[in-house]
DOZAFI-993535 format. One record per residue: residue in one letter; x, y, z of N, C-alpha, C, O in turn. Coordinates in steps of 0.05 Angstrom, whole numbers, padded with zeros to 5 digits, always signed. Each point is the difference from the previous one (the first is absolute). Layout:
BEGIN
AXYZXYZXYZXYZ
...
//
This chain:
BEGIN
X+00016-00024+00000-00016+00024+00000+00017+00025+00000-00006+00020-00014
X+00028-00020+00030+00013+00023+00002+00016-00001-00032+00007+00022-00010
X-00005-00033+00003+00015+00004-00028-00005+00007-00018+00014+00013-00015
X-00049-00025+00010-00013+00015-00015-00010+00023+00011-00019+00005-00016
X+00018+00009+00028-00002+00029+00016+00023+00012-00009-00004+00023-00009
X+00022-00028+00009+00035+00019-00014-00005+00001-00031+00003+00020-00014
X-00012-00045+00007+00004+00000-00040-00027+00020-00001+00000+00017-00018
X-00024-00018+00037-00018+00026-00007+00007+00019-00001-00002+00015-00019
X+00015-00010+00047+00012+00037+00001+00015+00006-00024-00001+00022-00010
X+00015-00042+00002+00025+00007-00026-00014+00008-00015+00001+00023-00007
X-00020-00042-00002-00017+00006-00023-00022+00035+00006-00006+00013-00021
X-00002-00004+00044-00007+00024+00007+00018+00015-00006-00005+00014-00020
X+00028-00010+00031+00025+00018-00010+00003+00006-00018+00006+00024-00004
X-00008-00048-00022+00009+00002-00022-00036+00014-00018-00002+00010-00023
X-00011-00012+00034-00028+00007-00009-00001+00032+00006-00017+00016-00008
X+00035-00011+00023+00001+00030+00005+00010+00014-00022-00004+00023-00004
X+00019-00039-00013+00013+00021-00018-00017-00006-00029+00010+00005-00022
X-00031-00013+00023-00014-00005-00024-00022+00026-00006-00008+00004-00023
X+00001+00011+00044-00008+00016-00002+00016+00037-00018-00007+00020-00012
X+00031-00036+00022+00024+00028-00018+00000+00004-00024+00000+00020-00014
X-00001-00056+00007+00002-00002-00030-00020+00002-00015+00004-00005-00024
X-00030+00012+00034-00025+00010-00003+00008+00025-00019+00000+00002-00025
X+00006+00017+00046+00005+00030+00001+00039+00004-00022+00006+00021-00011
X+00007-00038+00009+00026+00001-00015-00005-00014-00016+00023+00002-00007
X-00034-00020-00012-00007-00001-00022-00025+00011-00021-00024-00008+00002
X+00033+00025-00020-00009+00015-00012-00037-00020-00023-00020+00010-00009
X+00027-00029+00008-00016-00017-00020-00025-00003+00018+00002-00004+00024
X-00038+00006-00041-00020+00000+00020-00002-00023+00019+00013-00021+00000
X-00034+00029+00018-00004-00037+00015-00002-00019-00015+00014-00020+00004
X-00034+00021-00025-00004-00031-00019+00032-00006-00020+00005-00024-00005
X+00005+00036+00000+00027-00013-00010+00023-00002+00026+00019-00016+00000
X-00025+00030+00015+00020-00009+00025-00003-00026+00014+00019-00013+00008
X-00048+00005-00004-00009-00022+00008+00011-00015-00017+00023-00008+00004
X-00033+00003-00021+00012-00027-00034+00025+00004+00003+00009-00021+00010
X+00010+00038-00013+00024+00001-00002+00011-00015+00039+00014-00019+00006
X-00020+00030+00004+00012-00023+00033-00018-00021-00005+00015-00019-00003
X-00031+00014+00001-00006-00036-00001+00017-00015-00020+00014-00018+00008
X-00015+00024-00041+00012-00009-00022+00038-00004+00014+00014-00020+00002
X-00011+00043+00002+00031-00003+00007+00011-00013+00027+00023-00007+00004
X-00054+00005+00019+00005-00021+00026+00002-00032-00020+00019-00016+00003
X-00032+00013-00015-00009-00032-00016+00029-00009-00010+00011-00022+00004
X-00002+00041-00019+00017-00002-00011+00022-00004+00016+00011-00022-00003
X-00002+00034+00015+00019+00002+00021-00005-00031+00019+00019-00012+00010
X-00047+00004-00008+00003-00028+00020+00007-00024-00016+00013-00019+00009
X-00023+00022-00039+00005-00013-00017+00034+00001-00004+00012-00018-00012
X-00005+00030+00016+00039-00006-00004+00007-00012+00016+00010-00023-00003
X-00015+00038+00033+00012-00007+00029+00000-00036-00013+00018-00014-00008
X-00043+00009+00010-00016-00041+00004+00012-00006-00029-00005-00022-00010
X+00018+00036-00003+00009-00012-00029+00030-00008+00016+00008-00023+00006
X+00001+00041-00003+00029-00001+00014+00014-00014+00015+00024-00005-00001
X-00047-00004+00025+00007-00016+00023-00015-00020-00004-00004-00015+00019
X-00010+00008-00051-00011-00025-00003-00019-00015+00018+00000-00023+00008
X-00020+00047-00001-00025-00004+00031-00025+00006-00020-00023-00001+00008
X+00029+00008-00035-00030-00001-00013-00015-00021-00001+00009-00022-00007
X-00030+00025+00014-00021-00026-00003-00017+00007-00020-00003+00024-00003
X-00008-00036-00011-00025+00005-00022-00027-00011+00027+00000-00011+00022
X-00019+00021-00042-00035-00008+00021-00012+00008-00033+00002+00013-00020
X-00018-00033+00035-00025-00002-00023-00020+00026-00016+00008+00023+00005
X-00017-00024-00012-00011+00023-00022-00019+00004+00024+00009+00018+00014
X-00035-00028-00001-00014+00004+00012+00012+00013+00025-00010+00018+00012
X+00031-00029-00006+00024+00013+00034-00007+00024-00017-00021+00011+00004
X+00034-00002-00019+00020+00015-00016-00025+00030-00001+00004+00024+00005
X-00025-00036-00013-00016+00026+00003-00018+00003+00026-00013+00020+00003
X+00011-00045+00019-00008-00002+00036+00012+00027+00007-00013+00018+00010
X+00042-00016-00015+00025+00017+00009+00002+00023-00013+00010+00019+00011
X-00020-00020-00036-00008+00030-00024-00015+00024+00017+00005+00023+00005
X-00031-00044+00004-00015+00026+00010+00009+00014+00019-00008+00023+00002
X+00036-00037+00026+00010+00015+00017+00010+00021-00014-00009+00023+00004
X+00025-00027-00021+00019+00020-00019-00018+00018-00016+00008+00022-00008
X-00036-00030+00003-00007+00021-00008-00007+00021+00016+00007+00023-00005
X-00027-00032+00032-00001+00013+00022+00017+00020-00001-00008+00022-00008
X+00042-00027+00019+00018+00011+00009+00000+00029-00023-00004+00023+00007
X+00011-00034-00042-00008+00021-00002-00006+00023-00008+00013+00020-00007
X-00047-00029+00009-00024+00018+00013+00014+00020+00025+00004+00024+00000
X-00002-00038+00014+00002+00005+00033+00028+00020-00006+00003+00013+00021
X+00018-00005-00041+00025+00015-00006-00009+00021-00014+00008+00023+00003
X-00028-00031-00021-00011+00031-00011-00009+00013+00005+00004+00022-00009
X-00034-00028+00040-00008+00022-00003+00013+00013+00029-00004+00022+00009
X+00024-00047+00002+00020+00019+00019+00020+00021-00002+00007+00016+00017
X+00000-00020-00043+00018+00018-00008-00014+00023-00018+00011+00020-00008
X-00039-00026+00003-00022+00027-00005-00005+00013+00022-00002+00024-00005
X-00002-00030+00027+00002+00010+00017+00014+00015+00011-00006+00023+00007
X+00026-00033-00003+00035+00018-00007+00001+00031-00006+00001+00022+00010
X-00005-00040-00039+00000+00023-00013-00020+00024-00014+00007+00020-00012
X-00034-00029+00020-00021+00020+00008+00003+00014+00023+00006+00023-00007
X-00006-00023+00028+00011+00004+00034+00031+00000+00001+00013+00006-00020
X-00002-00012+00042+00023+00000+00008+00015-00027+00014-00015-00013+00015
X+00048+00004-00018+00002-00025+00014-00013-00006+00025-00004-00023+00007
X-00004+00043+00006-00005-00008+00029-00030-00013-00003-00008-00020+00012
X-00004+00034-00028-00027-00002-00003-00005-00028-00006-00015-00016+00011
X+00033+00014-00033-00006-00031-00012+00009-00021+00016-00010-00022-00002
X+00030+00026+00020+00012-00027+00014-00028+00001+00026-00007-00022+00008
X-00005+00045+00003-00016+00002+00027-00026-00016-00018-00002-00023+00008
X-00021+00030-00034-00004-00022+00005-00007-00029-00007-00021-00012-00002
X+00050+00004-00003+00007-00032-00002-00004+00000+00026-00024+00008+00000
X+00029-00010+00021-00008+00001+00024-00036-00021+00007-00007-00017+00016
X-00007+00034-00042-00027-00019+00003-00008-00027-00012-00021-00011-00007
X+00050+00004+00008-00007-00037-00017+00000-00008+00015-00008-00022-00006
X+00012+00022+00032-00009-00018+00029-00017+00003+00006-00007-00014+00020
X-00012+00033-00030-00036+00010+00012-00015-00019-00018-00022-00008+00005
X+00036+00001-00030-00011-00008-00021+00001-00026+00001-00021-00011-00007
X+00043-00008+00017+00013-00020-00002-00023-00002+00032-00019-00015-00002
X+00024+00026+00022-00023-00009+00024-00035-00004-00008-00018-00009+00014
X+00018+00021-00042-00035-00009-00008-00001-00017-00020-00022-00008-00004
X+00040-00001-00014+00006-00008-00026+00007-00032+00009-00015-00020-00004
X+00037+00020+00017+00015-00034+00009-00030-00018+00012-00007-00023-00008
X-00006+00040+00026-00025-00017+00010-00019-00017-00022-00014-00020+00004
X+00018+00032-00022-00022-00002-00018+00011-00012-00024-00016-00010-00016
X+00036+00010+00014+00015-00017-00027+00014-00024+00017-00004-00021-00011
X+00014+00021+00026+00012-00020+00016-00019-00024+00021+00010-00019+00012
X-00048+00029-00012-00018-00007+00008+00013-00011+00030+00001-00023+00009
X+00009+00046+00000-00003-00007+00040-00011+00032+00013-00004+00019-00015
X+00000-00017+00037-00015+00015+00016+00012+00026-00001+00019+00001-00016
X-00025+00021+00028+00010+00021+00003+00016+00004+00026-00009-00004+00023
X+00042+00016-00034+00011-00003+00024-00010+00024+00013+00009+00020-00011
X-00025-00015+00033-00002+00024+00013+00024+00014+00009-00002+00025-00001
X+00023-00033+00011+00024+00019+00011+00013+00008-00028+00007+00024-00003
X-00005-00038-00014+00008+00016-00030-00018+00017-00007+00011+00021-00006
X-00028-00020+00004-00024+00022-00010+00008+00023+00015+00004+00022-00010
X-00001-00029+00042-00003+00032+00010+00025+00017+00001+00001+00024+00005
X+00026-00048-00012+00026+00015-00003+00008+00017-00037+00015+00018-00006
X-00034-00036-00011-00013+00018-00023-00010+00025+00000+00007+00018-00015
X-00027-00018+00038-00018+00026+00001+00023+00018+00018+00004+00022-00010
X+00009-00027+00029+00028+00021+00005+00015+00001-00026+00014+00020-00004
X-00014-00030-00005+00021+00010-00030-00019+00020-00013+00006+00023-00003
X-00029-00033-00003-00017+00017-00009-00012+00026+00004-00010+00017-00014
X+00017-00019+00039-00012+00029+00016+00032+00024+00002+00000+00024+00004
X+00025-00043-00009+00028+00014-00007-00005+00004-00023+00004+00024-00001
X-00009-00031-00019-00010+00013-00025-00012+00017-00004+00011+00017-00014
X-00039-00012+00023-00016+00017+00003+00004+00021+00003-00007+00017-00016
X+00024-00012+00045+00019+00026+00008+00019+00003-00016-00005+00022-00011
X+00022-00029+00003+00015+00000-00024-00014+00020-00025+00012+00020-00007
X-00036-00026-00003-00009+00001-00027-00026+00025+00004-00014+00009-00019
X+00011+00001+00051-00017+00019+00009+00020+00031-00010-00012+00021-00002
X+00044-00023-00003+00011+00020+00009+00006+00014-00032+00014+00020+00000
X-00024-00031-00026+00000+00011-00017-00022-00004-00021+00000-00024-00005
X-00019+00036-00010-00014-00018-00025+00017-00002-00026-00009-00016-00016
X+00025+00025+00011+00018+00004-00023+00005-00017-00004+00008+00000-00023
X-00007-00022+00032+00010-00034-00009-00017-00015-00009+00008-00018-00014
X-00036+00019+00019-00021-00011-00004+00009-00021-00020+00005-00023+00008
X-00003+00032-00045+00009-00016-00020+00023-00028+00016-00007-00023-00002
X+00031+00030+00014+00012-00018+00005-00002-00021+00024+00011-00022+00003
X-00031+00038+00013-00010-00008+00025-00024-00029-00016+00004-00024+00006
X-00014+00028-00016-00015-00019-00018+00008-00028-00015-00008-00023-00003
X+00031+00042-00006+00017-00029-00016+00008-00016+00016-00007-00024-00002
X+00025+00036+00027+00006-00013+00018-00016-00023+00020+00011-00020+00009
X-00031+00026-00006-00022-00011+00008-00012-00032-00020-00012-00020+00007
X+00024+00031-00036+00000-00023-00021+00012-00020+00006-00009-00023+00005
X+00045+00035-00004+00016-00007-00002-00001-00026+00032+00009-00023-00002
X-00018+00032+00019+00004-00007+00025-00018-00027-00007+00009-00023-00003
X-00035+00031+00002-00020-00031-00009+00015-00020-00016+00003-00023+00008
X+00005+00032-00027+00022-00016-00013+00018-00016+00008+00003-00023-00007
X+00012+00040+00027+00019-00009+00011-00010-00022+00017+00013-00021-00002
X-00033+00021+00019-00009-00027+00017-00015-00018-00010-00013-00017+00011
X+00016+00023-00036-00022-00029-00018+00030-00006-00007+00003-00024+00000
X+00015+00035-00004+00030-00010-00007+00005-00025+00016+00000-00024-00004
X+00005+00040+00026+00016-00008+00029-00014-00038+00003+00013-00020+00001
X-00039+00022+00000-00029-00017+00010+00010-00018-00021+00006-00022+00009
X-00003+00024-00032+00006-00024-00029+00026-00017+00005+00006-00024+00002
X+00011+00054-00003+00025-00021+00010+00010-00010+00033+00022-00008+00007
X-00042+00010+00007+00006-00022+00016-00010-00024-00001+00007-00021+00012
X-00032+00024-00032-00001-00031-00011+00010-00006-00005+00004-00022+00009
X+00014+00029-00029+00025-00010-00019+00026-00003+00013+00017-00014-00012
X-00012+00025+00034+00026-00011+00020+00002-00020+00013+00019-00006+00014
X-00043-00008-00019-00013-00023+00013+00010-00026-00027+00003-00024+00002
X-00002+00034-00015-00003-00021-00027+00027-00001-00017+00010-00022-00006
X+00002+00049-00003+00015+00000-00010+00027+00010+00018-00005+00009+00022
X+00037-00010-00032+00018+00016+00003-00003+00025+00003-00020+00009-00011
X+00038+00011+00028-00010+00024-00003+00012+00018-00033-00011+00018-00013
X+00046-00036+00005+00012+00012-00015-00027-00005-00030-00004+00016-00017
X-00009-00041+00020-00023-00005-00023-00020+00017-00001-00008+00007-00023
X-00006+00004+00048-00016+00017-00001+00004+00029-00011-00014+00010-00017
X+00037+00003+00030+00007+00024-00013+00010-00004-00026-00006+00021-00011
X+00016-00032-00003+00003-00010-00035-00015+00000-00006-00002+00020-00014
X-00017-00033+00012-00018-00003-00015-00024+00014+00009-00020-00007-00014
X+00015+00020+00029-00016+00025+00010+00008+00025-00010-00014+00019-00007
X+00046-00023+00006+00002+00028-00015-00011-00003-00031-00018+00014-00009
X+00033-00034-00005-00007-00002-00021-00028-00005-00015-00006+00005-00024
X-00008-00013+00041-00022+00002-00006-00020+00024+00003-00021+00001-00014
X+00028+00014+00029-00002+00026+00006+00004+00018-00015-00014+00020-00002
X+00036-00027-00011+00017+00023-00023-00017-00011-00027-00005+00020-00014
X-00006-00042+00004-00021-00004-00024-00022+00008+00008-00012+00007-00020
X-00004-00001+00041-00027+00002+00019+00005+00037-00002-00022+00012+00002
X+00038+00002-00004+00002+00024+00008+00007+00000-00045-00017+00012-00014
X+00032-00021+00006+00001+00009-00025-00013-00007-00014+00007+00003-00023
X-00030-00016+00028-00030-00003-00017-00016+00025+00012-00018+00007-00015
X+00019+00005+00034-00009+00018+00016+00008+00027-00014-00016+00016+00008
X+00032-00006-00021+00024+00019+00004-00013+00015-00027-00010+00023+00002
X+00010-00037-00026-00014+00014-00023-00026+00029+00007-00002+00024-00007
X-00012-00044+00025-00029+00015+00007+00010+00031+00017-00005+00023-00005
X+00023-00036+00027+00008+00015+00021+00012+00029-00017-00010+00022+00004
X+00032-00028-00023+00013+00022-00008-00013+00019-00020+00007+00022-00007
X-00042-00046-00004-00012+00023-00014-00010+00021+00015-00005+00021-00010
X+00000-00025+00035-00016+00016+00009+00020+00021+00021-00007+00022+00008
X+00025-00030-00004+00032+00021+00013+00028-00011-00018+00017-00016+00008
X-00020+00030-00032+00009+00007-00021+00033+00013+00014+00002+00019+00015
X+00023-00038-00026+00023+00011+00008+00014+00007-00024-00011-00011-00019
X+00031+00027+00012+00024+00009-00015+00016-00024-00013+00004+00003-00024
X+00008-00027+00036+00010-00014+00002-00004-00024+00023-00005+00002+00024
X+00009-00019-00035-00005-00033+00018+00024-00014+00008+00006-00020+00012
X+00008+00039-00024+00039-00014-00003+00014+00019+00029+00000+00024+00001
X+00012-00042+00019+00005+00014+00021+00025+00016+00002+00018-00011-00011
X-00010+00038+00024+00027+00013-00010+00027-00019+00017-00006-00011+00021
X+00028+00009-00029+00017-00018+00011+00004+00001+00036+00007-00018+00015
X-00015+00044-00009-00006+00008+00031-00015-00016+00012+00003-00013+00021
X-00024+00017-00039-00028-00021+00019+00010-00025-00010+00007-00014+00019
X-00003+00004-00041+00010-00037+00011+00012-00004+00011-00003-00022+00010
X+00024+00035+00000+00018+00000+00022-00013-00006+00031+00005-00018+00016
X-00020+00036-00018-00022+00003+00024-00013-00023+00002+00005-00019+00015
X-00027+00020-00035-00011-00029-00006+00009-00030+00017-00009-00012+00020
X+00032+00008-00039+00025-00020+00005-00002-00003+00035-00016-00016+00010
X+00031+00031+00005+00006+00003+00024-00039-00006+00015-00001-00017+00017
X-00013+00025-00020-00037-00002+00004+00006-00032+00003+00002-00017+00018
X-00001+00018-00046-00015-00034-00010+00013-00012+00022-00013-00008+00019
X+00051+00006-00020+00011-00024+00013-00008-00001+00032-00010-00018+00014
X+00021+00050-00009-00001-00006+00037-00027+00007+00007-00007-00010+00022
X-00011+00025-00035-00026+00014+00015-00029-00014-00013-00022+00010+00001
X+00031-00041-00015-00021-00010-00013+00011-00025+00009-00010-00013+00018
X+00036+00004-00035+00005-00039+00002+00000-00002+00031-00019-00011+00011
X+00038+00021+00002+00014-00003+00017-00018-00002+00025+00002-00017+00017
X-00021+00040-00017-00022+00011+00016-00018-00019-00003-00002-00018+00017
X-00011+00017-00035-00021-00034-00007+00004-00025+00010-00017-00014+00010
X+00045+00006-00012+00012-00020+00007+00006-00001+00030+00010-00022+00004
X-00011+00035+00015+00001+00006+00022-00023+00003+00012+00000-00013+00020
X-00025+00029-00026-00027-00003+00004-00009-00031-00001-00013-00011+00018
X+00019-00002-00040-00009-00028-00015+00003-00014+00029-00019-00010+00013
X+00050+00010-00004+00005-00021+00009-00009+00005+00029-00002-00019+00016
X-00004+00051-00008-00005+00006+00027-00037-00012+00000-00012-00001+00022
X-00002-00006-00049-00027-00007+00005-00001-00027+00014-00021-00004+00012
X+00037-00013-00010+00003-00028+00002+00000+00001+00030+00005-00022+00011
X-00009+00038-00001+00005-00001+00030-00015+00024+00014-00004+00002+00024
X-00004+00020-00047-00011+00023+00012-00031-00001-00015-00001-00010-00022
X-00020+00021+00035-00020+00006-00023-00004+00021-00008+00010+00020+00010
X-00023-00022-00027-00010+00026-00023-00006+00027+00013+00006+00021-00013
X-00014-00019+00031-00023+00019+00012+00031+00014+00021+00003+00024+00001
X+00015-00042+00013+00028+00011+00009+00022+00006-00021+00021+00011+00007
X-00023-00017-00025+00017+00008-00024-00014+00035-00002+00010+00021+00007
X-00034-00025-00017-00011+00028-00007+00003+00015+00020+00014+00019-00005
X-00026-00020+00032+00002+00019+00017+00034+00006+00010+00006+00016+00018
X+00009-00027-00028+00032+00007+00011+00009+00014-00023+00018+00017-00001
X-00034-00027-00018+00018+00027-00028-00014+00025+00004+00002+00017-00018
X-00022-00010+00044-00004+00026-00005+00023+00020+00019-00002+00023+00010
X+00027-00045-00010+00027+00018+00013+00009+00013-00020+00010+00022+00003
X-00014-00035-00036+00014+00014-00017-00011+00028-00001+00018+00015-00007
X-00046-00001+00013+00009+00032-00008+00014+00008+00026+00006+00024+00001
X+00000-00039+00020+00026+00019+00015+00023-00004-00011+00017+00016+00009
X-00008-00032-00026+00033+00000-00007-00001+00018-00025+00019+00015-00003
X-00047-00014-00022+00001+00014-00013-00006+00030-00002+00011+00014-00017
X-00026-00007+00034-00002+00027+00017+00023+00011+00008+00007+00021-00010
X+00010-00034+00030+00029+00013+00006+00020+00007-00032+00015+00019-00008
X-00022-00037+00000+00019-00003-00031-00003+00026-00020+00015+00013-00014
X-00044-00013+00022-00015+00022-00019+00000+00022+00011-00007+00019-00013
X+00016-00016+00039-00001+00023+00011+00038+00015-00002+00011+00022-00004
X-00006-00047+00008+00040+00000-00003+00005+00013-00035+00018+00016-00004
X-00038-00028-00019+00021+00011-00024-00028+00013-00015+00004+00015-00019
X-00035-00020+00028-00002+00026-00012-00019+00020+00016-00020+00012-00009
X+00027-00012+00027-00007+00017+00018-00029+00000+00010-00005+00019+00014
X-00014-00033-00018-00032+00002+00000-00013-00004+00021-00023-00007+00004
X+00051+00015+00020-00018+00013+00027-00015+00028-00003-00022+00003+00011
X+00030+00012-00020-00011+00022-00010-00021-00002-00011-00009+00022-00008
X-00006-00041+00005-00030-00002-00006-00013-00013+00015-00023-00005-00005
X+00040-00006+00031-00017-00022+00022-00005+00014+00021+00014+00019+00010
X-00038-00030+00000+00001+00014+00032-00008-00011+00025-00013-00021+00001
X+00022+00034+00022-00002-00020+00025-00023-00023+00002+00005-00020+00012
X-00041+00024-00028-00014-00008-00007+00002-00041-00006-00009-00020+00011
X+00034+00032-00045+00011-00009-00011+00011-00033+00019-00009-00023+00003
X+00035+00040+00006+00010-00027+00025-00014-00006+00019+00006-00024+00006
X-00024+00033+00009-00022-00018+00015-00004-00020-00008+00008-00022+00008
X-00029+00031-00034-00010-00027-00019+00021-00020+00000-00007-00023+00004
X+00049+00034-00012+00010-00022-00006-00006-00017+00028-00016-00019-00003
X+00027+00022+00027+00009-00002+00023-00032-00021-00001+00003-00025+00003
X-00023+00033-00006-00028-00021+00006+00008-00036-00018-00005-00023+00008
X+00020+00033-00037+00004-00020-00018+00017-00023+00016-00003-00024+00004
X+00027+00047+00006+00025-00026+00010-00015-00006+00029+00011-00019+00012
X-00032+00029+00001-00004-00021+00032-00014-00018-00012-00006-00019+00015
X-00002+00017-00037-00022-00019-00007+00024-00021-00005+00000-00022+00011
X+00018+00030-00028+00025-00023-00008+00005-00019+00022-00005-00024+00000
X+00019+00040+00020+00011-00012+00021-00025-00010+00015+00009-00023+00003
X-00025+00023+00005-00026-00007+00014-00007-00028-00013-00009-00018+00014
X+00014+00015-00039-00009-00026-00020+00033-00011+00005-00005-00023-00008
X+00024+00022+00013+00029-00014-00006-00004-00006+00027+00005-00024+00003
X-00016+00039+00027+00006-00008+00028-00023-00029-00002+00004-00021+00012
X-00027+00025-00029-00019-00015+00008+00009-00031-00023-00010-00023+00001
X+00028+00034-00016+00012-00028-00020+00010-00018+00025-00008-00022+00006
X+00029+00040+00007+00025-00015+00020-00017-00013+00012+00005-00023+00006
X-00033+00036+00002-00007-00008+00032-00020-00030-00012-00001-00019+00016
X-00010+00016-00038-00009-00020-00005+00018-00017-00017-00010-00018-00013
X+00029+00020+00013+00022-00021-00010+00008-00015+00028-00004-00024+00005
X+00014+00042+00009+00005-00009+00034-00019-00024+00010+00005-00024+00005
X-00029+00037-00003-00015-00019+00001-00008-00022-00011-00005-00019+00015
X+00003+00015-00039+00005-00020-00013+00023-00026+00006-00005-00024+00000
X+00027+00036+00005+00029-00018+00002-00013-00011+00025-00005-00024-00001
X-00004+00041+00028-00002-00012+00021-00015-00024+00000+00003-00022+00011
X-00021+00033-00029-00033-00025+00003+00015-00023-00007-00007-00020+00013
X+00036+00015-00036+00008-00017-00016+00006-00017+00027-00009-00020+00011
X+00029+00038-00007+00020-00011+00027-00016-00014+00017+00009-00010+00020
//
């Protein structure tokens, strides 16, 4: 348990800086999304070429595992619309609500009861939101996406812990990405008729960027979540990544300054997000504890 608790935080850390590359890559959300999934796929596809750990799965696996990847992303575009309608802070505070989502959604797709102590550590995230999102209307547009993006994200989360159950984790993210990256470029025609870009071809800056996303802030990060599901559930996965808008908040406040648009309001709300974190990680420990004892 404690180990997959470290490969989570890593994977939070590293989720902090996905929000930058939001705001430092110049290309819209719907080609930014296609472009980090296509180039995560690709990239897992070498690693498992290399070290000779590729496995093939059946056409039917092959698209079970598609729809995570398409999910995911869904769940990249309209986060990084968000972004960039609003501001990083905006968009990482709220991802924050895929654990409100994942506390009404898991019951009902996973057909077991409602956990009541998850629901009401939701509704404290929720009510840190709230305050959060009381202190400006100017975001509204990205405040929205985000809210997309977030649903998304826990129909994500909820799929593939079925799938951590069944498959490898290095199989799931391969072929999630990749399937993702055909699921998003059958998607992409429609998308760009209607937000019409200059160019689809990225400047050598942003692949650069890209590159560095895909490997550490997509493979790496996935693969660490994957393996932290096998031991953690869905609903503690979600509610602990709502640490990432504190690492991405400091970040964003460190290089581009966007305290200057936050206000004491602002951090309340955060400060409501992270007791809910730690409140759900004390109550992991305390029913793991228990558990071992009953064994014993």
């Amino acid at each position: 348990m404690k180990k997959a608790f470290i490969k989570l935080h890593i994977s939070i850390v590293l989720a902090g800086f996905t929000g930058l590359f939001g705001k430092l890559i110049t290309l819209n959300e719907g080609l930014l999304a296609w472009y980090r999934i296509l180039l995560a796929g690709i990239l897992m596809l070498g690693i498992l070429g290399i070290t000779r750990r590729l496995t093939s799965v059946s056409l039917k696996d092959f698209l079970r595992i598609s729809v995570s990847g398409f999910l995911i992303g869904l769940h990249w575009l309209f986060f990084y619309g968000s972004i960039k309608y609003a501001n990083i802070s905006v968009g990482v505070v709220c991802f924050s609500l895929t654990s409100f989502f994942t506390a009404l959604f898991s019951p009902i797709l996973n057909k077991h009861r409602i956990i009541v102590a998850e629901l009401l550590l939701s509704i404290l995230t929720l009510a840190g939101i709230a305050l959060i999102f009381s202190f400006d209307s100017q975001y509204r547009i990205g405040i929205g996406l985000g809210v997309i993006s977030s649903v998304l994200g826990s129909l994500y989360t909820i799929t593939n812990e079925r799938l951590a159950k069944l498959y490898a984790s290095e199989v799931i993210i391969t072929y999630s990405m990749l399937g993702g990256a055909l699921g998003l470029a059958a998607f992409m025609p429609l998308y760009l008729y209607f937000f019409p870009v200059g160019s689809i071809i990225p400047s050598w800056a942003d692949f650069g960027y890209l590159l560095v996303l895909s490997l550490f802030c997509t493979v790496l990060l996935y693969l660490l979540q994957t393996q932290a599901l096998r031991k953690i559930s869905a609903f503690t996965i979600n509610l602990s990544l709502n640490l990432e808008p504190v690492y991405t908040i400091i970040l964003a406040i460190i290089i581009y300054h966007e305290n200057k648009e936050l206000t004491p309001v602002f951090y309340l709300g955060l400060g409501l997000i992270v007791l809910s974190v730690i409140l759900q990680m004390v109550r992991v420990f305390l029913k793991n504890k228990e558990q071992k004892a009953v064994e014993v």
